[in-house]
N, C-alpha and C positions, 0 to 999 in steps of 0.2 A: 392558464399557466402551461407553459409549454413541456413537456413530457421530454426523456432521456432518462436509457436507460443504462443503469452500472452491471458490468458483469461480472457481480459477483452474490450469493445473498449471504456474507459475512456482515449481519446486524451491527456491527461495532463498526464495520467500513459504510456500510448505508448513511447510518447516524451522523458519521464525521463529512461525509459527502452531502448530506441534507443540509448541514449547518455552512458549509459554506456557500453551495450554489443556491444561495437564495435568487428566487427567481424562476427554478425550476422544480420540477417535481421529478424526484428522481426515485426510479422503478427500478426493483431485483428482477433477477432471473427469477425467480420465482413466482414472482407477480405476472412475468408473459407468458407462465406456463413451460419454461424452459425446466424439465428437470433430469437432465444428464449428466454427467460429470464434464468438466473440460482439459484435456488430456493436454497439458503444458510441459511439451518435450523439448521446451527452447533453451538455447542454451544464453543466453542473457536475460535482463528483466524484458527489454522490450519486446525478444522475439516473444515470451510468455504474453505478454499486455496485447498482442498483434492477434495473437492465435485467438486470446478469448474475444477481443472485439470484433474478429471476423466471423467468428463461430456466431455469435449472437445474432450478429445482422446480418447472416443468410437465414437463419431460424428465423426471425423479425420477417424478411423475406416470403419466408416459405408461408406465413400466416396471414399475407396481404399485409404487414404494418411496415411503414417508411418512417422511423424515428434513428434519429443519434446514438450512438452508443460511447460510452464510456467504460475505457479498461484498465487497470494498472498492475503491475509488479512492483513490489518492492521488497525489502530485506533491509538487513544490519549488515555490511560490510565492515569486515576488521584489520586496520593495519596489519598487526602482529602475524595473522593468518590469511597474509597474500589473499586477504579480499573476504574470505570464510565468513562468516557462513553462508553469504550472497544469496543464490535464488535458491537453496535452499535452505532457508532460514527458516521456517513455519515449522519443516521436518528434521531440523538440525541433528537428531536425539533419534529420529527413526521415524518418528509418529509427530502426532502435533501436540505437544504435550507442553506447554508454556516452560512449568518450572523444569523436567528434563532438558529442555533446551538449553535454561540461563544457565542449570547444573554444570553441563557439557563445556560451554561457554567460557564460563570465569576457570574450569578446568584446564583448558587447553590454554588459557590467554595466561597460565603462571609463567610468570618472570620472561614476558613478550611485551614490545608495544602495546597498549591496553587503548589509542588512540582508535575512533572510530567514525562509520557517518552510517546513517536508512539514507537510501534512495529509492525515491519513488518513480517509476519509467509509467506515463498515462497519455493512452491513446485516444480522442475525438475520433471515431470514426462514423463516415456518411454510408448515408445506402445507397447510393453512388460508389460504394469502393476506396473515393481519397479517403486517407486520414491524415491525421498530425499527431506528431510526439510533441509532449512537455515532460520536463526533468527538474524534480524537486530533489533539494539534499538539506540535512542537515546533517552538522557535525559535534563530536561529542568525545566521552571518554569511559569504556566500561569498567564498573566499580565492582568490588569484591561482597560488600554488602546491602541488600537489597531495602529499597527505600520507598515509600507509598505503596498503593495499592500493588496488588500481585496479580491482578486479573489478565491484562495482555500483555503477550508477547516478551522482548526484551525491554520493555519499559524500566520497571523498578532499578534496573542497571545500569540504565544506558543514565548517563549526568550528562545534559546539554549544555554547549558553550553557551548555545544566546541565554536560557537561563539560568544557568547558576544551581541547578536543582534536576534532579531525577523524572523521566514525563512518568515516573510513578508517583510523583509528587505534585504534578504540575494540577490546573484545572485545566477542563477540557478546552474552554478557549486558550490558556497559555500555550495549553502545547499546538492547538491548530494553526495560531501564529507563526508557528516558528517550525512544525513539522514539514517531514519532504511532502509526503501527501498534499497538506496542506499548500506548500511553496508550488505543488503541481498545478493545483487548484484552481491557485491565485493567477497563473499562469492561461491556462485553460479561459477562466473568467473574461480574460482580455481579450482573448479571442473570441470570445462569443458577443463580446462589445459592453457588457456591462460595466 
């Protein structure tokens, strides 16, 4: 099984990345031994998704391994807030602090557009240097009252058009269907000819 590796070691991103690139076996930073931070001073998702995929595969480099890397940014962009809370979404609230985020969120989105999408910016990078961008979106509308599970991010809030439901509500395969991540993925997969 052919190895790639994701730059990040966010368990919750691993897991959603294992389930779709069947085919592959897909390694954390932490598993090559990478344990630094990666300092994402970019000022879009993709320049973030660029930095950590470069970062990795000079590390990869520097240890004699020649493998792929995978990297992405993503966020909740909001109409109402010319884009807010974009790349930084994780730290909306100061910290990563899930429910301080939605807190801040449905705060600021009073009596604004409440239309919204995630977009996920995901880089293929070679150890050769090329890469490629794929660009997953989905679209949706954030709601006032929080619905399924509360564990990630702005899920509970966000109610997607394609399904009619909360991805706090969704199963994990509904929402990989129809998430940006996932829509990156799906993207990503073609290119690798599967």
């Amino acid at each position: 099984m052919k190895e790639i590796v994701l730059a990040s070691n966010n368990k919750h991103k691993i897991k959603e990345v294992n389930e779709i690139l069947k085919g592959y076996k897909v390694v954390s930073m932490e598993e090559i031994g990478y344990k630094d931070d990666i300092v994402e001073d970019g000022e879009t998702f993709s320049e973030n998704a660029l930095i950590k995929a470069k970062t990795i595969s000079e590390y990869l480099k520097s240890i004699n391994k020649e493998l792929d890397v995978i990297a992405e940014d993503s966020g909740l962009c909001c109409d109402g807030l010319d884009g807010a809370p974009g790349i930084y979404s994780a730290r909306y609230a100061g910290n990563h602090d899930d429910q301080a985020n939605r807190d801040k969120l449905r705060k600021e989105l009073k009596g604004k557009d409440k239309s919204a999408y995630f977009i996920c910016c995901l880089i293929l990078y070679h150890p050769d240097g090329t890469y490629k961008e794929f660009v997953g979106k989905t679209e949706g509308t954030i709601i006032d009252e929080e619905k399924g599970k509360l564990d990630f991010g702005y899920d509970p809030i966000f109610l997607s058009k394609d399904l009619n439901k909360t991805f706090g509500e969704a199963t994990e395969e509904e929402k990989n269907n129809v998430s940006h991540r996932g829509r990156a993925l799906e993207l990503l997969l073609k290119e690798l000819g599967d």
